[in-house]
C-alpha positions in Angstrom: -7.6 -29.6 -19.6 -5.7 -32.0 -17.2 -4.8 -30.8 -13.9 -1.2 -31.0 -13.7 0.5 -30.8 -10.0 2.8 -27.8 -9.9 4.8 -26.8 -7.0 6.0 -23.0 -6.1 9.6 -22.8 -5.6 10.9 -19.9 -4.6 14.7 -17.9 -4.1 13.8 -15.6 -1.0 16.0 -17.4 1.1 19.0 -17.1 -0.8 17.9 -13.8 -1.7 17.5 -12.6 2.0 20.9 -13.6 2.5 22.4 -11.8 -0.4 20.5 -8.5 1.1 21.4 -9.8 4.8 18.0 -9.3 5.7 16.6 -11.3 8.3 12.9 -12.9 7.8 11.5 -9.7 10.4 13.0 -7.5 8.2 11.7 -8.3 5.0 8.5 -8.9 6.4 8.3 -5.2 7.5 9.4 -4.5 3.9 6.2 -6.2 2.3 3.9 -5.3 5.8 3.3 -9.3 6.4 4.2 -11.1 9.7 7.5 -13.2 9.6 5.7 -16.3 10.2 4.1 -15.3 6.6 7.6 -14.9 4.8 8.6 -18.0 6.8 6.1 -20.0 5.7 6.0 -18.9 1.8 10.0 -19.9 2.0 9.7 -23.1 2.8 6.5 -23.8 0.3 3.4 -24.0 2.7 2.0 -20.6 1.8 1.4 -19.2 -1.7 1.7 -16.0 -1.4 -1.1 -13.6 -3.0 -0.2 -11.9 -6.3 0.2 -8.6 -4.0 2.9 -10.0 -1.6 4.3 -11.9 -4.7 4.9 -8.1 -6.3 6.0 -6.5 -3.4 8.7 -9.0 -3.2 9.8 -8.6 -6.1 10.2 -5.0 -6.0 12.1 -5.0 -2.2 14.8 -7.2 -4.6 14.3 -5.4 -7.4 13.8 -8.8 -9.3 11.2 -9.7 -12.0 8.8 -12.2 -9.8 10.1 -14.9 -12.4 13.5 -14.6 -11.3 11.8 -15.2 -7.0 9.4 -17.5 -8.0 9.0 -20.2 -10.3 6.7 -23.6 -11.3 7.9 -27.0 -11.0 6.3 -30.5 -11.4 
């Protein structure tokens, strides 16, 4: 099977700002640091399939709906 180069996009940041939460904030939420949520935002941490669910239930999202695959 080929190796194909998929890149995690994600909607927390546009979501945080629909909820008005800041970064510290939702990192309480999902007990991570805010460097953590920082760094998932902006695509250089893939968050574990833990943090991935807790996410999605702080904005009571399916995970498809937060995160998503690209190529």
């Amino acid at each position: 099977m080929a190796e194909h180069n998929h890149i995690l996009t994600n909607r927390l940041k546009e979501l945080r700002a629909r909820d008005r939460l800041t970064q510290a904030e939702l990192a309480a939420k999902v007990s991570v640091t805010r460097k953590t949520i920082n760094t998932v935002e902006n695509g250089i941490f893939i968050p574990s399939t833990v943090l991935t669910l807790k996410l999605a239930r702080v904005f009571n999202l399916p995970v498809e709906e937060i995160f998503s695959l690209s190529e």
